[in-house]
C-alpha positions in Angstrom: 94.2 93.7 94.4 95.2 95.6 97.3 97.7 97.3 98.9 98.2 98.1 102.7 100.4 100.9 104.3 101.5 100.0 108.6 100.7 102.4 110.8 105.0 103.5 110.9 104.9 104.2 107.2 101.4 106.3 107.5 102.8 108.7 110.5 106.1 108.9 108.3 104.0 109.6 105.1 101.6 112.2 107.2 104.7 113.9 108.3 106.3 114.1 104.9 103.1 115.9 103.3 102.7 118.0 106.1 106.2 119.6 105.9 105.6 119.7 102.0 103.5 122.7 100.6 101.9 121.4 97.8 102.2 117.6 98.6 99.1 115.6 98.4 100.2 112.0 98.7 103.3 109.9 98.0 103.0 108.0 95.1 104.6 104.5 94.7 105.6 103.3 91.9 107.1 100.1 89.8 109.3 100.6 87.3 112.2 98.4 84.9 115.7 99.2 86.2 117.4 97.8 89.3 119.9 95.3 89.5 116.9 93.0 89.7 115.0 93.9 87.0 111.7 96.1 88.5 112.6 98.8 91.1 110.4 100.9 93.6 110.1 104.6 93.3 108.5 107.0 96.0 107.8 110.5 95.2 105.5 113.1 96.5 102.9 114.7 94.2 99.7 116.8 94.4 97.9 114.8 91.0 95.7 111.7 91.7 94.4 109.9 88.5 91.4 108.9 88.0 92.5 105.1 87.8 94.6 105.3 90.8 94.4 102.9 93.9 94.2 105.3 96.8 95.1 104.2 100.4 94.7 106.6 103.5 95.4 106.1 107.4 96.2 108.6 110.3 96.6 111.6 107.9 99.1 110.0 104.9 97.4 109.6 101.4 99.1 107.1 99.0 98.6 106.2 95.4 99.2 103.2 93.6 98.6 103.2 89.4 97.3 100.3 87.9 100.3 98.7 86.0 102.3 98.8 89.5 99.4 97.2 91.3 100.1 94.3 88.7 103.6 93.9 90.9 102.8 94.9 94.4 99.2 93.5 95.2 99.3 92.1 98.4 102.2 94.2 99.4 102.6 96.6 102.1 104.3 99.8 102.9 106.2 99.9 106.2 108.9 102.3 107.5 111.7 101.5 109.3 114.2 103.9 111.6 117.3 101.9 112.6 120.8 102.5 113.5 121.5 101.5 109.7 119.0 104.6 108.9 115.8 105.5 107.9 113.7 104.4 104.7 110.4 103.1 103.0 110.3 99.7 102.7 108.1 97.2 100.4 107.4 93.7 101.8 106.4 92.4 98.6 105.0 88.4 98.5 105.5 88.6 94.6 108.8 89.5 94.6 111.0 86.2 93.9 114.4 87.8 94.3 115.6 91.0 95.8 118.8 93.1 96.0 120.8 93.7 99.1 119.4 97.8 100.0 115.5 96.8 99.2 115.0 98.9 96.1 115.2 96.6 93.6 113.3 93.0 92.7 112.0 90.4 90.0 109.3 88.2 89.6 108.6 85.2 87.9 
């Protein structure tokens, strides 16, 4: 399965860890919760295990565990700085539904 990052989340990502002593990659993760059922989580973290999908470009390290890569193969990472603000997003193609702000989804 795999997992992609664009080149806006990657310079977003680099500049995260670089302003974060300690940071070694942003981990994504699925988890139950949401108003749709499964919801994305970003946090930083300096702990890569062993069974972990690991993406790099341009500087920005991110890790994907097994059980999430169930939900988001084939996704990819993007970042997107709008009027409306700034934020991670997940274009998912295993997602059936999604909530309004992003965060949240189900599958069949």
């Amino acid at each position: 399965m795999s997992f992609t990052i664009s080149s806006n989340a990657a310079a977003r990502v680099a500049e995260i860890l670089a302003s974060e002593p300690g940071a070694q990659a942003l981990r994504v993760e699925v988890l139950a919760g949401g108003c749709s059922g499964l919801q994305y989580r970003f946090d930083l973290t300096d702990k890569q295990n062993p069974d972990d999908l690991v993406v790099e470009l341009n500087g920005a390290k991110v890790l994907v565990d097994p059980v999430s890569l169930d939900f988001l193969g084939g996704s990819e990472l993007d970042f997107k700085d709008s009027l409306m603000g700034a934020h991670f997003l997940v274009k998912n193609p295993n997602a059936t539904a999604s909530c309004g702000c992003g965060t949240s989804f189900s599958v069949d």
